[in-house]
N, C-alpha and C positions, 0 to 999 in steps of 0.2 A: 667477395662475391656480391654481387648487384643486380637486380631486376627490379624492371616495374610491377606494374599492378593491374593493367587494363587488360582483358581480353577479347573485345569488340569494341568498335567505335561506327559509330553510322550520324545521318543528320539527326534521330530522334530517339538514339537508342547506345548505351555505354554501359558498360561491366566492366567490375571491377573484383579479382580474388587476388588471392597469397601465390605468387611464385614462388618464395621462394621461403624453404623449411629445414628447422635445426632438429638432426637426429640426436644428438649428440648424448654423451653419457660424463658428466666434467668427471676430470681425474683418469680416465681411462681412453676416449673418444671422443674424437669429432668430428661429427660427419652434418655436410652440409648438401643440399639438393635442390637446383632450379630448375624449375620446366617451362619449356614452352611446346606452343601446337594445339592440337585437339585437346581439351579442357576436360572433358568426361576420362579419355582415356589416362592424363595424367592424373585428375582427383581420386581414378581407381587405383592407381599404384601407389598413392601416396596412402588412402583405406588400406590398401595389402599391406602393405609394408607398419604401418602401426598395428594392424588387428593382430599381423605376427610378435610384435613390440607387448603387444598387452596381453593373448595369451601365452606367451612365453614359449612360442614354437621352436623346434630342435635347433633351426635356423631362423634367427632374424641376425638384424642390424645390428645388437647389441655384445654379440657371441661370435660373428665371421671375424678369423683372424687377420686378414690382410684388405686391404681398399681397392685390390685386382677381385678378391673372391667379392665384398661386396659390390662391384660396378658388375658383376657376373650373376650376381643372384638379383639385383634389380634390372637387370636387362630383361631375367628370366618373367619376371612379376610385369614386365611392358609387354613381352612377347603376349604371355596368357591373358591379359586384359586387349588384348588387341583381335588376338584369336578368337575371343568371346564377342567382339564386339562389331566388327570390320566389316562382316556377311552384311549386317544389317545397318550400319553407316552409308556401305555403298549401295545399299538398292535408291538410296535418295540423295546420291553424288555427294554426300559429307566425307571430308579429308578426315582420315584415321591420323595422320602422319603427326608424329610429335619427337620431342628429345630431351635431353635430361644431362645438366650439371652435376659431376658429385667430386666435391673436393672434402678435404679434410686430412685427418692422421690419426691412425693407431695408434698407445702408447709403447712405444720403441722401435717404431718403424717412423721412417721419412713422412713428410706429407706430400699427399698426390693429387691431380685433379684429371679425371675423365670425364668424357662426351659420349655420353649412353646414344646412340642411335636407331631410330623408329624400330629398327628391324630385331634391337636387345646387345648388337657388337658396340664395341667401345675403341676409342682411342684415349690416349691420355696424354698432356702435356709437357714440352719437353724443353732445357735449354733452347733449343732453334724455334721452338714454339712456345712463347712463355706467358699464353692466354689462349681460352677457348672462348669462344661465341654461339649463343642458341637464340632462335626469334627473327626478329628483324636486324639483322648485323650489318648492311651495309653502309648505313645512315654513320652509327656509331664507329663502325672499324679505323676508319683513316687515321684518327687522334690515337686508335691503341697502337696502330702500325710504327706511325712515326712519336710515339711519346715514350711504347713500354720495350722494356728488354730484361733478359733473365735477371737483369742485375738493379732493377729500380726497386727502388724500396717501399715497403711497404705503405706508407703515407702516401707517396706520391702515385703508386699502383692505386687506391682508393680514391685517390682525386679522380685519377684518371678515366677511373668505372663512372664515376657523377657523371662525368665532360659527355661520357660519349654515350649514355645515356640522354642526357640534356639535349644530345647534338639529333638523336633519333627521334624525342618528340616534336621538336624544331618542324623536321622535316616530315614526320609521318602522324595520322592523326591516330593510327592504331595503338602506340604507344604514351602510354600515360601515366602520373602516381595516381595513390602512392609508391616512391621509390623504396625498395628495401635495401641495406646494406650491413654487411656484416663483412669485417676486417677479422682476419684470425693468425695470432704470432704462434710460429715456432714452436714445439714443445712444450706450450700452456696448456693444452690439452683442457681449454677454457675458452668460452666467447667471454670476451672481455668489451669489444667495442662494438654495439650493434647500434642501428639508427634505420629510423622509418620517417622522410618526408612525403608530406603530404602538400597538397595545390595552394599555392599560393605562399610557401615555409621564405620565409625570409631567405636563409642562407640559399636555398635552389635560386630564388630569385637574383642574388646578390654573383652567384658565380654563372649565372648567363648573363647578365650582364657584363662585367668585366670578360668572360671569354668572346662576347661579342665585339668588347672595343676593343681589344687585345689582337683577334682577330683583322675588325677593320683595318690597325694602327701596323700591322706586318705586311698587309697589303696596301698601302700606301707609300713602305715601302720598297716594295718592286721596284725594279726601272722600267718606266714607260717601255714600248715597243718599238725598236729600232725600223723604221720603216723604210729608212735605205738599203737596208739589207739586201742581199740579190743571190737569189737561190745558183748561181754560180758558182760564189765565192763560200759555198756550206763545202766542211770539210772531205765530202763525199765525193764530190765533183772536183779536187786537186788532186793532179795526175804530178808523180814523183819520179822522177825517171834513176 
């Protein structure tokens, strides 16, 4: 799991918090959470859901047995902060709308990842879908479309969150580091590999670069555009008797 760190960007004006946050409990859980969208509304779930962590409520994060019941009960905790807050967002046109990453595993159950939605409903990821996307996705997605599939492996999935991260700031100026990333194996029911760059980090540097020449050196080799071509002779227009 991958996010930046920027949440406004303007000519005289840049913020920057935490997307992206580790529930986790090593040995038992791990549960991880990215948000994007309205910034009040997601730093309020993120307050619910520890102040439940710290007094030891009937229900928090630490005590739901399955990662279906916890993507249900943080849905619940987006609904009430939004409820609370929405009336008076929109007397002055501020977008309420936000969403929320939650991947991880119980211990003895699989690991899962769902896409909390504004409204508190979830999907979650599947073989035929084997990454979710919140924020700015469209800059990024192309390199996951044609890079990931259920079956890439973990290393090259983590490149991959970089790339298409990289490829989003490139293009937009809303997205920025620090990048957060955190790679999570299998039944460790451990972070073992987490990493936070920040502007200007060597390695960010070093893999835009090479994706950029990489990029260039695949598009040079295309083949030019055939210009005799003649919309005739397209397979469409051959009549087979």
């Amino acid at each position: 799991m991958a996010a930046d760190s920027r949440t406004n960007a303007g000519v005289d004006y840049i913020s920057t918090y935490q997307k992206l946050f580790d529930f986790s409990h090593p040995g038992e859980r791990v549960l991880l959470l990215c948000s994007a969208g309205n910034l009040s509304v997601t730093q309020g779930v993120v307050s619910e859901l520890e102040k439940d962590l710290k007094v030891q409520e009937d229900t928090n994060l630490h005590n739901i047995t399955s990662m279906y019941e916890v993507a249900r009960y943080i849905g619940g905790k987006l609904r009430k902060i939004q409820e609370y807050d929405e009336v008076w967002l929109k007397k002055d046109g501020i977008e309420a709308q936000c969403s929320l990453l939650l991947g991880g595993q119980i211990q003895g159950q699989n690991p899962e990842l769902f896409l909390i939605y504004s409204q508190g409903n979830f999907i979650h990821a599947t073989s035929d879908t084997p990454f979710l996307q919140i924020g700015e996705t469209k800059y990024g997605k192309p390199i996951l479309d044609r890079t990931l599939s259920y079956n890439t492996n973990l290393e090259s999935a983590a490149k991959c969150a970089l790339l298409s991260i990289d490829s989003t700031m490139k293009s937009n100026i809303s997205v920025g580091p620090p990048i957060n990333l955190i790679m999570y194996e299998k039944d460790s029911l451990a972070i073992k590999h987490r990493l936070r760059l920040r502007l200007g980090d060597p390695y960010l540097a070093k893999i835009r670069q090479l994706w950029e020449e990489s990029l260039k050196q695949a598009f040079d080799c295309i083949p030019h555009i055939n210009w005799q071509h003649r919309e005739d002779d397209s397979p469409e227009n051959i009549l087979i008797d």
